[in-house]
C-alpha positions as a Markdown table, in Angstrom:
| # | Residue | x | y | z |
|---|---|---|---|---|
| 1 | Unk | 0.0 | 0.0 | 0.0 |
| 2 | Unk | 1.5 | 3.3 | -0.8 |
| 3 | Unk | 0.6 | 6.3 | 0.3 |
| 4 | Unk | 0.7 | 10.0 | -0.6 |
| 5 | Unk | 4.2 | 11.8 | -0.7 |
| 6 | Unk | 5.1 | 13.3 | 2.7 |
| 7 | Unk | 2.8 | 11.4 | 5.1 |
| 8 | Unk | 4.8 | 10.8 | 8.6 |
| 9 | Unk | 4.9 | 7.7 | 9.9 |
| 10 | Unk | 6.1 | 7.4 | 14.1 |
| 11 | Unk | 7.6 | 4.6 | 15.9 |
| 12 | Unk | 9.1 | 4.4 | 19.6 |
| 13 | Unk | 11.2 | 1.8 | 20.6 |
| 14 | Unk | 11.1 | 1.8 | 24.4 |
| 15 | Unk | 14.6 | 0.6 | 25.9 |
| 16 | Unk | 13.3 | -2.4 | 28.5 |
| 17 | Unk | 15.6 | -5.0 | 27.3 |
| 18 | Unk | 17.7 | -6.5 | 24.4 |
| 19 | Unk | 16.4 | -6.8 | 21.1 |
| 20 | Unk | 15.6 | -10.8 | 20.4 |
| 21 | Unk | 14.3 | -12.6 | 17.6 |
| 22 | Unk | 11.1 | -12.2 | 17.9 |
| 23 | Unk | 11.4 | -8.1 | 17.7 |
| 24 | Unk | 12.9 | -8.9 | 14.4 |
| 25 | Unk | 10.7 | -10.7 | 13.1 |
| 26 | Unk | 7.7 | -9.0 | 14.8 |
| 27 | Unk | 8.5 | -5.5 | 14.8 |
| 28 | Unk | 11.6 | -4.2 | 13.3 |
| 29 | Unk | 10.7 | -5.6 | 9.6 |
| 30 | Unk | 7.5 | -4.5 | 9.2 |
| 31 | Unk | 8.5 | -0.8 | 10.7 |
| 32 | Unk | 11.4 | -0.7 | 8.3 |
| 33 | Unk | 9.5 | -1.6 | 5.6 |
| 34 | Unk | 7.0 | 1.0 | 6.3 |
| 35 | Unk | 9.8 | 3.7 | 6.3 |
| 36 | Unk | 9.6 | 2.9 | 2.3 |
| 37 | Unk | 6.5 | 4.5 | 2.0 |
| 38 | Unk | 6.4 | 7.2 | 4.8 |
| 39 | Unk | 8.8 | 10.4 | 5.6 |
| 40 | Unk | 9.7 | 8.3 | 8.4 |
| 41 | Unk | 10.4 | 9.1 | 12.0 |
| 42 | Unk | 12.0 | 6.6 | 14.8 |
| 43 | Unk | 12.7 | 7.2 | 18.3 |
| 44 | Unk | 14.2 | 5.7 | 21.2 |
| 45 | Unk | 11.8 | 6.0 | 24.4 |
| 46 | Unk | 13.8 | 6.2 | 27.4 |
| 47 | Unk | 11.9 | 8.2 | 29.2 |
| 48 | Unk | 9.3 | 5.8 | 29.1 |
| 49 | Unk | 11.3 | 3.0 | 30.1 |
| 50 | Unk | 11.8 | 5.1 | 33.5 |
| 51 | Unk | 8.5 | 3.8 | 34.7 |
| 52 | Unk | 10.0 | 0.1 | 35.0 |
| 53 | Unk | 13.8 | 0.5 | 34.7 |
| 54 | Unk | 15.5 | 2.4 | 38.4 |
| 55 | Unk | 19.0 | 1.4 | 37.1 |
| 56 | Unk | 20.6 | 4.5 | 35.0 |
| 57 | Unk | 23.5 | 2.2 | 34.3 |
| 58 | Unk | 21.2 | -0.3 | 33.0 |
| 59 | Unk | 19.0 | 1.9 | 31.3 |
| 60 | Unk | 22.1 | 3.7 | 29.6 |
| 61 | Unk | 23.0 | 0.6 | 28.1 |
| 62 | Unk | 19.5 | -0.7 | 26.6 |
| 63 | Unk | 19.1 | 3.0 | 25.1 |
| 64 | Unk | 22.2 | 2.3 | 23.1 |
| 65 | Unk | 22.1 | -1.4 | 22.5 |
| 66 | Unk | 18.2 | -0.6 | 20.9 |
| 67 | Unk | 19.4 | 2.0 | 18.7 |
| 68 | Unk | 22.5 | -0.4 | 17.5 |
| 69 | Unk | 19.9 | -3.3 | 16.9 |
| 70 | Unk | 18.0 | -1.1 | 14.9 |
| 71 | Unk | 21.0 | 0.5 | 12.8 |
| 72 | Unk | 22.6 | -3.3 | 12.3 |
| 73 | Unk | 18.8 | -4.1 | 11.4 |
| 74 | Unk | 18.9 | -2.1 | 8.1 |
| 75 | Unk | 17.2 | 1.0 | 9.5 |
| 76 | Unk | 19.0 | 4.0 | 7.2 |
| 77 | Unk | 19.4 | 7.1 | 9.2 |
| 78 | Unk | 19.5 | 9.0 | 6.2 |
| 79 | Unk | 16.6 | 8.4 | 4.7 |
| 80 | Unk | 14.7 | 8.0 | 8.6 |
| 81 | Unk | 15.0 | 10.8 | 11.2 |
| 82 | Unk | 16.4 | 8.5 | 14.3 |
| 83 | Unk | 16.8 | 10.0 | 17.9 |
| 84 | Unk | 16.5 | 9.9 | 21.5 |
| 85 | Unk | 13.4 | 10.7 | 23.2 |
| 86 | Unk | 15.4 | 12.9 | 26.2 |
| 87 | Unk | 17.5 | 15.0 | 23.7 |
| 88 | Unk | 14.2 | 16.8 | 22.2 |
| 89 | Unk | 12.9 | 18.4 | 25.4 |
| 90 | Unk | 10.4 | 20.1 | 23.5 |
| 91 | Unk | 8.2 | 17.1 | 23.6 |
| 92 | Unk | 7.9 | 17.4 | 27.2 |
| 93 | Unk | 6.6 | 20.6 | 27.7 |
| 94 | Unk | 4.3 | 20.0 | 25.6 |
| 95 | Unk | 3.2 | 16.8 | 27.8 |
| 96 | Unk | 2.6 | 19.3 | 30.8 |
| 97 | Unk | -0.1 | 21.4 | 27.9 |
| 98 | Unk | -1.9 | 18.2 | 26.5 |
| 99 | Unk | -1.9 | 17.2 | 30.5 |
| 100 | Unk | -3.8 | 20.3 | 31.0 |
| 101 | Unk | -6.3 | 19.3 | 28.6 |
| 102 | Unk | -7.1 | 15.5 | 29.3 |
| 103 | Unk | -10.3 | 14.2 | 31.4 |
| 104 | Unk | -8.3 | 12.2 | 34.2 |
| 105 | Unk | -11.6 | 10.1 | 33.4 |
| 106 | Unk | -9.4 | 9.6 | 29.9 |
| 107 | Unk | -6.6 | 8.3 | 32.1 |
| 108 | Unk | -8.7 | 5.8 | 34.4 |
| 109 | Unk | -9.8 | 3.8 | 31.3 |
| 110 | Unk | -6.1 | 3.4 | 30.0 |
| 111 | Unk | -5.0 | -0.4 | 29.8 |
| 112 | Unk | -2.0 | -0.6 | 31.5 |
| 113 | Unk | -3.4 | 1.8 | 34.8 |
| 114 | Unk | -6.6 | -0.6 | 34.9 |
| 115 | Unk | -4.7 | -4.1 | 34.4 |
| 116 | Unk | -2.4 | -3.1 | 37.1 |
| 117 | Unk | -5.9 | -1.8 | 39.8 |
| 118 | Unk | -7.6 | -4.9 | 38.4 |
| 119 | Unk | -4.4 | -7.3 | 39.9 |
| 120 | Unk | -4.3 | -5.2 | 42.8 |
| 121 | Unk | -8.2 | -5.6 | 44.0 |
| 122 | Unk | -8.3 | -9.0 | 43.1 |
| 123 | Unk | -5.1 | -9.4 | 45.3 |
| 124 | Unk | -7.4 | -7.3 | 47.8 |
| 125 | Unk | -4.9 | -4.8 | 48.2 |
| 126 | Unk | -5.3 | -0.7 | 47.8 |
| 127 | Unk | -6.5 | 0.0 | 44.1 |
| 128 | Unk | -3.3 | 1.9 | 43.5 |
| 129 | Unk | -0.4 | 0.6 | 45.4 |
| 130 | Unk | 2.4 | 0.4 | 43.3 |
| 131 | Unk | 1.0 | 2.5 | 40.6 |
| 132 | Unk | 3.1 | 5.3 | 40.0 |
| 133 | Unk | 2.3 | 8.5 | 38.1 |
| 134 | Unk | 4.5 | 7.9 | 34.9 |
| 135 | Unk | 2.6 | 4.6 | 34.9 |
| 136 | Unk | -0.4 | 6.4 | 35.4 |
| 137 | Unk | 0.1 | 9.6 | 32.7 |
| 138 | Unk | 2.0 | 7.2 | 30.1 |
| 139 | Unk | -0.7 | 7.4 | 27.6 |
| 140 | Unk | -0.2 | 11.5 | 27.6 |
| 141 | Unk | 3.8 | 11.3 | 27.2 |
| 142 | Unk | 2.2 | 9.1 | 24.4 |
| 143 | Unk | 0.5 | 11.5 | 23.0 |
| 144 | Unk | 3.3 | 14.7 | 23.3 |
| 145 | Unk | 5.6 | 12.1 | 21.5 |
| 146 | Unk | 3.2 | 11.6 | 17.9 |
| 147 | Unk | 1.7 | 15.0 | 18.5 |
| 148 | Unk | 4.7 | 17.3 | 18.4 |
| 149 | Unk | 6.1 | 15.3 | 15.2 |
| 150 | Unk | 2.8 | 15.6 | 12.9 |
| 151 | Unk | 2.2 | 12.3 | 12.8 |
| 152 | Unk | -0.3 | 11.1 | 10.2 |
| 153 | Unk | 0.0 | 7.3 | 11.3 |
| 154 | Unk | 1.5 | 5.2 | 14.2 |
| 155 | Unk | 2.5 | 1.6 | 13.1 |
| 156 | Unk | 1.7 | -0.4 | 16.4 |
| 157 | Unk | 0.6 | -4.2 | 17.7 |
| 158 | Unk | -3.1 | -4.6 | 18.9 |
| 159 | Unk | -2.6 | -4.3 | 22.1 |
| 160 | Unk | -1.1 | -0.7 | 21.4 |
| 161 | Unk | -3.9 | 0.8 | 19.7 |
| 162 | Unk | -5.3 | 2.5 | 22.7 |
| 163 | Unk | -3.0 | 5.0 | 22.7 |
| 164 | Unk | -3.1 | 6.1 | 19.5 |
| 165 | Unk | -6.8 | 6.8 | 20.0 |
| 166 | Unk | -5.7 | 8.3 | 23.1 |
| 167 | Unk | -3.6 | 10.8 | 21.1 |
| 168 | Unk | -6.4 | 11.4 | 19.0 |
| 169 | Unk | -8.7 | 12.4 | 21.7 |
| 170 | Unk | -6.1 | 14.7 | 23.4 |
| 171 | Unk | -5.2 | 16.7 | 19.8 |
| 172 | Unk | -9.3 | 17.1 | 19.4 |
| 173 | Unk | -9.5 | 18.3 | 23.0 |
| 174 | Unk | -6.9 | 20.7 | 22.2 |
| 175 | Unk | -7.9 | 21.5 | 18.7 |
| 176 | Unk | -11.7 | 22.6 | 20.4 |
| 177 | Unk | -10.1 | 25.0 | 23.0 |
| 178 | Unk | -7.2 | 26.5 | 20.6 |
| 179 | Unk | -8.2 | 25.7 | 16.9 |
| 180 | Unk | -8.7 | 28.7 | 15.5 |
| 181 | Unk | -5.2 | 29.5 | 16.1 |
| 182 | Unk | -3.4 | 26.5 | 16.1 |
| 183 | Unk | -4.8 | 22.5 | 15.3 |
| 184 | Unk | -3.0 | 19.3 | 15.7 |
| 185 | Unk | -2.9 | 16.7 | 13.3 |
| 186 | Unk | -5.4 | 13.4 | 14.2 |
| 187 | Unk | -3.0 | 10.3 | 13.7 |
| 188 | Unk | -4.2 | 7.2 | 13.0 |
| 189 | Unk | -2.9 | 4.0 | 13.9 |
| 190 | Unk | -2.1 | 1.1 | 11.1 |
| 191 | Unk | -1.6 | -2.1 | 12.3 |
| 192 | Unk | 1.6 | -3.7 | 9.8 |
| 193 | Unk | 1.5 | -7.0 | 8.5 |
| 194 | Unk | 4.0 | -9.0 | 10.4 |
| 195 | Unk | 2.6 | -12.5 | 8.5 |
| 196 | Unk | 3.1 | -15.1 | 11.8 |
| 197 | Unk | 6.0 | -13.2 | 13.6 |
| 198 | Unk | 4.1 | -11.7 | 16.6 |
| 199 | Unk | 3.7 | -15.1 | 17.8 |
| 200 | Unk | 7.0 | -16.6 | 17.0 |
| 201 | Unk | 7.7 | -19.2 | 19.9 |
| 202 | Unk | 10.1 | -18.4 | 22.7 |
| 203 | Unk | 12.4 | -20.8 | 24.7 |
| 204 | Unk | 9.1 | -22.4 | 26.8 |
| 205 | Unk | 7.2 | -22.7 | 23.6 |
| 206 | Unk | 4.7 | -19.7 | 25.3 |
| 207 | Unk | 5.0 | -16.8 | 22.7 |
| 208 | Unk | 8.5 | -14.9 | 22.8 |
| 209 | Unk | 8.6 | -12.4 | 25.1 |
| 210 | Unk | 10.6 | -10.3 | 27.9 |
| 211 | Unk | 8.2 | -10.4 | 30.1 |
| 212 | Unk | 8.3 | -14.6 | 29.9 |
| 213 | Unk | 12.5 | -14.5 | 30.7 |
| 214 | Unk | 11.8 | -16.7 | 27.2 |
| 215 | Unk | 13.7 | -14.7 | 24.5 |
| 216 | Unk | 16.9 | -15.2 | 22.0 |
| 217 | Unk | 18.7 | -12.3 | 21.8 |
| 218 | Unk | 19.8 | -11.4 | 18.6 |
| 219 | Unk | 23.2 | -10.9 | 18.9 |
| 220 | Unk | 24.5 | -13.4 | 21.0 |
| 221 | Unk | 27.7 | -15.2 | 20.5 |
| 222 | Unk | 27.9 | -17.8 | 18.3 |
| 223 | Unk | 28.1 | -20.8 | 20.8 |
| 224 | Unk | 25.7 | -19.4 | 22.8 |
| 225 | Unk | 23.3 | -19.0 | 20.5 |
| 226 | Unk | 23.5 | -22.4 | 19.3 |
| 227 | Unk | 23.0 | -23.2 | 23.9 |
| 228 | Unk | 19.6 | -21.5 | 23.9 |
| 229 | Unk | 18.6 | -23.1 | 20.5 |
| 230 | Unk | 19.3 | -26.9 | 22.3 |
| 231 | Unk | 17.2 | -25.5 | 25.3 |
| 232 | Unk | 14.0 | -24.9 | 22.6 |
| 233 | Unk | 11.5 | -28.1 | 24.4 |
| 234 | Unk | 10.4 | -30.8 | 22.3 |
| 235 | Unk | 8.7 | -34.4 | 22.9 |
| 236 | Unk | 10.1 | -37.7 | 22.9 |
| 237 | Unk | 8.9 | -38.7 | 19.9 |
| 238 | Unk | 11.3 | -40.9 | 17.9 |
| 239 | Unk | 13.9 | -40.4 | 15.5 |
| 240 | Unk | 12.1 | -43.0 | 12.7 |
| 241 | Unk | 8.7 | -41.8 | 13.5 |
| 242 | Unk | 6.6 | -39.0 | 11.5 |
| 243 | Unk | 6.7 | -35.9 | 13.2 |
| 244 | Unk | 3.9 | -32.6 | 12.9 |
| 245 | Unk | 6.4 | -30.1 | 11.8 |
| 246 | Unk | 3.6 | -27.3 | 13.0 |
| 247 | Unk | 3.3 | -28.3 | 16.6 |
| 248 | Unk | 6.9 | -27.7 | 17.1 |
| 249 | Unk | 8.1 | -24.4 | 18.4 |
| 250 | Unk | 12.0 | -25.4 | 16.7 |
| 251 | Unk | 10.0 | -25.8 | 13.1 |
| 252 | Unk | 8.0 | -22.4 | 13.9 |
| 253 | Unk | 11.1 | -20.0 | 14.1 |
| 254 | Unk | 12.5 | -22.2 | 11.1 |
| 255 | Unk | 9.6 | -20.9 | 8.9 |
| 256 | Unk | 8.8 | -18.2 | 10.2 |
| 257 | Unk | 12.3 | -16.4 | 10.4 |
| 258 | Unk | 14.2 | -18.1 | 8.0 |
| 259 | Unk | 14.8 | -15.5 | 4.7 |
| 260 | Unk | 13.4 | -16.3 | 0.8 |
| 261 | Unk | 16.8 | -18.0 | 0.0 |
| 262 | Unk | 16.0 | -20.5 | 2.6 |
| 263 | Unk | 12.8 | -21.9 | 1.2 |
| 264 | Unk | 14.1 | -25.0 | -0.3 |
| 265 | Unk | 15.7 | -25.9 | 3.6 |
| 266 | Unk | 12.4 | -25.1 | 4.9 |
| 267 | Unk | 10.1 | -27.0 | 2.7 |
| 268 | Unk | 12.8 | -30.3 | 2.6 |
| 269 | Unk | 13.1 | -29.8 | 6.7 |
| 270 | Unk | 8.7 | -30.0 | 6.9 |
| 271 | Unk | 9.1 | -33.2 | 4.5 |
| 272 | Unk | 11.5 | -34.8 | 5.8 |
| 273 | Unk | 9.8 | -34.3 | 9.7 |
| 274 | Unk | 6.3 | -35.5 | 8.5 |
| 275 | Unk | 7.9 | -39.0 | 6.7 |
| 276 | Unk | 9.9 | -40.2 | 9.9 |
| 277 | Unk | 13.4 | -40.2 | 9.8 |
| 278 | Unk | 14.5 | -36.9 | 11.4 |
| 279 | Unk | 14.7 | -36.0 | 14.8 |
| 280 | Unk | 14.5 | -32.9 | 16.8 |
| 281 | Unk | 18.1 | -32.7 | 17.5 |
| 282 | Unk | 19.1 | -32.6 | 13.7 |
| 283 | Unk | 16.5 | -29.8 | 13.2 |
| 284 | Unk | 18.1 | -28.1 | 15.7 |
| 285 | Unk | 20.9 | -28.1 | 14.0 |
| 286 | Unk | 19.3 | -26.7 | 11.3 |
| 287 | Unk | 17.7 | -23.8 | 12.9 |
| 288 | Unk | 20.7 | -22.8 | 14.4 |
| 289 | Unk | 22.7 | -22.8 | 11.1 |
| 290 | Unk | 19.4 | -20.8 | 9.5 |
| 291 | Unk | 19.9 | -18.5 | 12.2 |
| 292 | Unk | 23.7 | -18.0 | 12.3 |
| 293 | Unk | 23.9 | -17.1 | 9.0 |
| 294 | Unk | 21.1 | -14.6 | 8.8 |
| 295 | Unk | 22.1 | -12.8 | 12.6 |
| 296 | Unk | 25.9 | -13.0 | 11.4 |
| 297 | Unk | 26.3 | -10.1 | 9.4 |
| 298 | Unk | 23.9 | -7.9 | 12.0 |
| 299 | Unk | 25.5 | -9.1 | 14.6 |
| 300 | Unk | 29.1 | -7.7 | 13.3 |
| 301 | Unk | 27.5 | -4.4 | 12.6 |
| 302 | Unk | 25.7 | -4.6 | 15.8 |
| 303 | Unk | 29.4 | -4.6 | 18.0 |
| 304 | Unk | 30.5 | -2.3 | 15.6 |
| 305 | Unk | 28.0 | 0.4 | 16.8 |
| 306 | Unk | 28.3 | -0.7 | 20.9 |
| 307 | Unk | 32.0 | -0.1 | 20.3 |
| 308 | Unk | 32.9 | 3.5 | 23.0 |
| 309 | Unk | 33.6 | 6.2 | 20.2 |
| 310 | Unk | 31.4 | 4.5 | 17.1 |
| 311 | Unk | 29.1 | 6.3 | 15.0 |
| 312 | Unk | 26.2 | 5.5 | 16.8 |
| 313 | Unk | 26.2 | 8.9 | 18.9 |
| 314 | Unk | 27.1 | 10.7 | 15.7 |
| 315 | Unk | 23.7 | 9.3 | 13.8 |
| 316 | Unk | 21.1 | 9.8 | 17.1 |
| 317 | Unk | 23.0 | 13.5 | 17.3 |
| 318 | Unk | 22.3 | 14.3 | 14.3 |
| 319 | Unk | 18.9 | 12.5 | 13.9 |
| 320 | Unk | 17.6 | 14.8 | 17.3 |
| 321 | Unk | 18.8 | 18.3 | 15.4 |
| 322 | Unk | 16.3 | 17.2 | 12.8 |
| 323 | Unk | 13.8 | 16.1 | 15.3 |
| 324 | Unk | 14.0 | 19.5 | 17.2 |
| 325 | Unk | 13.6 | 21.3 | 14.2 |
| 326 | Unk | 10.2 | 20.3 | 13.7 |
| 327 | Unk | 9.1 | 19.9 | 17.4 |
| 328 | Unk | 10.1 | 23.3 | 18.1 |
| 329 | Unk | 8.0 | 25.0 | 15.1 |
| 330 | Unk | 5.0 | 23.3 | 16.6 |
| 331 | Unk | 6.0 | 24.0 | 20.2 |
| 332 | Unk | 6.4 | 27.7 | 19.2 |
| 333 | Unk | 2.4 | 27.7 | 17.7 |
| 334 | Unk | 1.3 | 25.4 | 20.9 |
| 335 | Unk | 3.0 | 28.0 | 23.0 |
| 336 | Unk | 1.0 | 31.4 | 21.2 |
| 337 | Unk | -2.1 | 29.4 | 20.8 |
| 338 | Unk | -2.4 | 28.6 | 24.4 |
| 339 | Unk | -1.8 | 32.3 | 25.4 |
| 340 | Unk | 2.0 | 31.3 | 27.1 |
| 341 | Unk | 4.2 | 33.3 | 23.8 |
């Protein structure tokens, strides 16, 4: 689907952990491929990750280890502005302005805030305990972050719709008090087609995910990748007998990750399971050399970009001066319209 010239297209990448396959697969893909048919924008969100992460060391190093993973990943910072959340302050002063003009009724509906009340009654503890503001006002940093870019359309997952509606709702609140001097953009979210990958299998066979401890990172060592590929669980089915290639988790990431020029491996490794005559063991072996050779040449680039002094801090520099440029013309007409310039 291609769209009209000069359409922005937003995606942040909050900094909660290292990048693993199913990201790849999943997320980073589909994005990039989306930056072929939008004036593209790409940010790191570290300023959301402060509502989880209380490490700065920590949260230093997943800022730049998710902007590597990206670079390595084929994202081109030439043709895609790429930058840190925190190094365009403009978007957070505008987060105190749309805060000024959200129902906190808005805020009570929000997924994450009621999941987290819901555990806490049924655990028959205080609604909120534990809950803390940045948890609770995440959906209006949201908001400030597509807002103050012009975003026409937010590729996100399902579960993430909400708060692109949610930043839809707060730019027509605003546009009703201040639209005859200034008006927001209404974004839209679009939902890429990832094919199978937002369920690739993790480690446990459960659907790869931080939050399961169940991930393979993408840039693992060699040896150690080919470790957590032998951990991947399988049944004791034997070696001779016919096997269901689709109720295996080690056949899933075979298919779903492996690239074009892997077909023929794919469609041999499915035959040969569903006659007999191949055992889990040997196909993962072949999952691992699948995956070795695809995560190789990223995972070069990848160390190249972690190394002190690369030019990773170069590209996000550069990538903010261009992001600042536009927040700060729209800051400048949020400012007059509300009366503060």
């Amino acid at each position: 689907m291609s769209e009209p010239a000069g359409k922005v297209s937003l995606t942040g990448i909050k900094p909660s952990g290292e990048v693993h396959l199913g990201n790849l697969v999943g997320a980073i893909r589909p994005a990039l491929r989306l930056a072929e048919q939008y004036d593209s924008m790409y940010f790191i969100a570290d300023y959301h990750a402060l509502t989880s992460i209380r490490d700065p060391q920590l949260l230093r190093h997943y800022s730049r280890s998710v902007a590597a993973s990206w670079l390595a990943a084929g994202l081109d910072p030439k043709r895609t502005t790429f930058y840190v959340q925190s190094d365009v302050p403009e978007i957070f002063e505008l987060n105190w302005v749309l805060s000024c003009v959200t129902g906190k009724g808005l805020m009570n509906r929000a997924h994450a805030y009621k999941a987290a009340r819901d555990r806490n009654i049924e655990a028959g503890e205080d609604p909120d305990v534990g809950v803390n503001m940045g948890l609770y006002n995440y959906p209006i940093l949201m908001a400030a972050d597509i807002l103050i870019m012009e975003t026409d359309v937010v590729p996100v997952g399902k579960d993430q719709v909400q708060h692109v509606e949610y930043a839809a709702d707060i730019a027509g609140s605003f546009n009703h008090l201040y639209g005859d001097t200034y008006s927001f953009k209404i974004p839209q979210a679009i939902i890429p087609d990832t094919g199978a990958g937002d369920v690739l299998p993790g480690l446990d066979g459960r659907k790869m995910s931080k939050s399961y401890d169940n991930t393979i990172p993408l840039f693992l060592p060699e040896n150690k990748l080919k470790k957590l590929v032998r951990r991947i669980p399988t049944d004791s089915t034997p070696v001779e007998a016919p096997k269901d290639p689709d109720s295996s988790a080690v056949f899933q990431i075979l298919e779903q990750f492996a690239p074009e020029s892997a077909a023929d491996v794919v469609a041999d490794t499915r035959k040969r399971l569903e006659e007999g005559g191949m055992g889990w063991g040997e196909l993962k072996n072949v999952l691992f050399e699948v995956l070795n050779a695809e995560l190789a040449p990223m995972r070069e680039r990848y160390n190249a970009y972690m190394e002190p002094g690369s030019e990773l801090d170069e590209v996000l520099a550069r990538g903010a001066e261009r992001a600042r440029g536009r927040a700060s013309r729209v800051l400048s007409a949020v400012r007059k319209a509300v009366g503060i310039a």
